[in-house]
C-alpha positions in Angstrom: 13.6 -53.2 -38.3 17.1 -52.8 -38.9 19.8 -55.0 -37.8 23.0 -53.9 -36.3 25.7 -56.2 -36.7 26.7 -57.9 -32.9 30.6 -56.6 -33.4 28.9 -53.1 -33.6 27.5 -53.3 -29.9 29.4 -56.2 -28.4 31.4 -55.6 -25.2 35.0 -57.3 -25.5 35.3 -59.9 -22.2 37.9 -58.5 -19.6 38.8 -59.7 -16.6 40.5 -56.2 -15.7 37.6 -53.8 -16.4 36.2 -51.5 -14.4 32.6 -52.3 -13.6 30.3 -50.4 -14.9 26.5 -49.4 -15.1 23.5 -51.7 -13.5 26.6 -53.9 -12.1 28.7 -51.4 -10.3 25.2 -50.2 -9.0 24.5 -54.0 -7.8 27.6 -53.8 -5.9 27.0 -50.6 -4.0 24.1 -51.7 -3.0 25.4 -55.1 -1.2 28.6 -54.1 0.1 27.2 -51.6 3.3 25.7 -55.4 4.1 28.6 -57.2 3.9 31.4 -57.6 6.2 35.1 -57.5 4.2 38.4 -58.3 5.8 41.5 -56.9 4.9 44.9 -59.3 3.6 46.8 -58.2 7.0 43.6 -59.3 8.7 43.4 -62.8 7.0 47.4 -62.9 7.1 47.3 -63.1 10.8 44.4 -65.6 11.0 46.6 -67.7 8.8 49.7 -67.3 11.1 48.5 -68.6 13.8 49.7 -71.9 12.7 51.6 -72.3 9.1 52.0 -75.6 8.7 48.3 -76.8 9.9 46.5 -73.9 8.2 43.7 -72.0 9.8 41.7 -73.1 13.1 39.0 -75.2 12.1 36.1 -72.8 12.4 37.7 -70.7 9.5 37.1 -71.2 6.1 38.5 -69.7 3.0 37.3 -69.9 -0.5 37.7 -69.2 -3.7 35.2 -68.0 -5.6 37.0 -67.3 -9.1 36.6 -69.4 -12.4 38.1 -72.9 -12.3 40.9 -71.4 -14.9 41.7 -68.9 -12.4 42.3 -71.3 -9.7 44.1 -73.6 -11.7 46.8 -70.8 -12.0 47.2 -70.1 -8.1 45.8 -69.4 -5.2 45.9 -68.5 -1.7 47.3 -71.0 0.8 44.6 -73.0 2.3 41.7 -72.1 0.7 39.4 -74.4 -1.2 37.8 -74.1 -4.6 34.0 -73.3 -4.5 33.6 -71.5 -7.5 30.8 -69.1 -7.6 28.5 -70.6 -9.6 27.8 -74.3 -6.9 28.5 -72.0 -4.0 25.0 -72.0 -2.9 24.2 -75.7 -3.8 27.9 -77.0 -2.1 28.6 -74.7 0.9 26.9 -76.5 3.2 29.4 -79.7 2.4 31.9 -77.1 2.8 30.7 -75.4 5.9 28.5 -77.1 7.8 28.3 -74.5 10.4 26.3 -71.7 9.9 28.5 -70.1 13.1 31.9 -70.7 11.3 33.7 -67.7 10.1 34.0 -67.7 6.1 36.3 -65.6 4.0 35.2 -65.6 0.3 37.9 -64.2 -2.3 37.9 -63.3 -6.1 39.7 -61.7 -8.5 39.4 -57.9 -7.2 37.1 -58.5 -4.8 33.5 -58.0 -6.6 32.3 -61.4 -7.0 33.0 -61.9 -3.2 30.9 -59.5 -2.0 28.0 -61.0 -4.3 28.9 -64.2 -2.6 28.8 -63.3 0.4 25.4 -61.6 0.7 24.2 -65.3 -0.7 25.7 -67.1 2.3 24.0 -64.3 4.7 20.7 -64.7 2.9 21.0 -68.6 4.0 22.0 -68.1 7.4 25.4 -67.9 7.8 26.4 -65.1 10.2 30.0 -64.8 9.8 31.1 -64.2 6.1 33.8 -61.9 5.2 34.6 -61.0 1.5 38.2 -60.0 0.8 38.9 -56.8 0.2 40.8 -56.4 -3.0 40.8 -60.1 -3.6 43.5 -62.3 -4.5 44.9 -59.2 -6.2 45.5 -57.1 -3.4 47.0 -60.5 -1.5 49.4 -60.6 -4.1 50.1 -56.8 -4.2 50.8 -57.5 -0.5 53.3 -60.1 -1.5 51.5 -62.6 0.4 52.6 -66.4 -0.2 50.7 -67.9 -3.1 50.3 -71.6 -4.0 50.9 -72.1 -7.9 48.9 -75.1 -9.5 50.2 -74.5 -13.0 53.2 -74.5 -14.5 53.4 -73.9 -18.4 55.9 -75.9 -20.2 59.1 -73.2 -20.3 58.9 -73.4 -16.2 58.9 -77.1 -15.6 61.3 -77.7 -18.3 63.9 -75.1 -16.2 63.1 -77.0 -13.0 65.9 -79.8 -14.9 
């Protein structure tokens, strides 16, 4: 048996590609089960109250890569990451009642987030459509955790 070298067949990691194949498939078939709310819909949730955050019962998170939270995020939520969400939520939210609004990138990983919480039991989880991307697009605030050097030294 011949072997092919692995830079013959190897797909290049991007956080901007389009899904294709068996995972594009994998998302069709969860998102008619999961519930998504829009960035106007979470925006008004949020503005209830701006400088207490969200009522109690509502919890956002952020399901990204720690590198990707380190860069920003939305105000309020809190880092689950998607690969303890299952083992930490209920720390998180303790209430399977409690409305949860789980966020990516673009809005894919969500939805496979979200149809984990429903398989446990929780009955009110929302993925966000578009993710943090479309929040942004919406120019929705945005907390920054990281500056690179050039930006805090332009601070003084």
């Amino acid at each position: 048996m011949q072997r092919m070298p692995l830079a013959s067949h190897a797909m290049p990691f991007s956080m901007t590609a389009t899904p294709l194949g068996r995972f594009a498939d994998h998302i069709k078939t969860l998102q008619p089960n999961v519930k998504e709310m829009t960035v106007s819909e979470l925006d008004k949730r949020l503005c209830v109250d701006h400088i207490h955050g969200p009522p109690a019962n509502l919890h956002i998170l952020d399901v990204r890569e720690t590198y990707e939270w380190n860069e920003d995020h939305i105000p309020f939520a809190h880092y689950t990451g998607r690969g303890n969400l299952e083992r930490d939520i209920e720390g998180v939210v303790p209430d399977l009642y409690d409305d949860v609004v789980l966020y990516c990138a673009g809005g894919m990983r969500s939805i496979i987030a979200a149809d984990s919480l429903q398989k446990m039991g929780y009955c009110n989880v929302y993925s966000l459509t578009g993710g943090i991307a479309a929040w942004k697009k919406a120019s929705l605030p945005i907390v920054s955790n990281f500056k690179t050097f050039s930006e805090q030294v332009k601070d003084y």
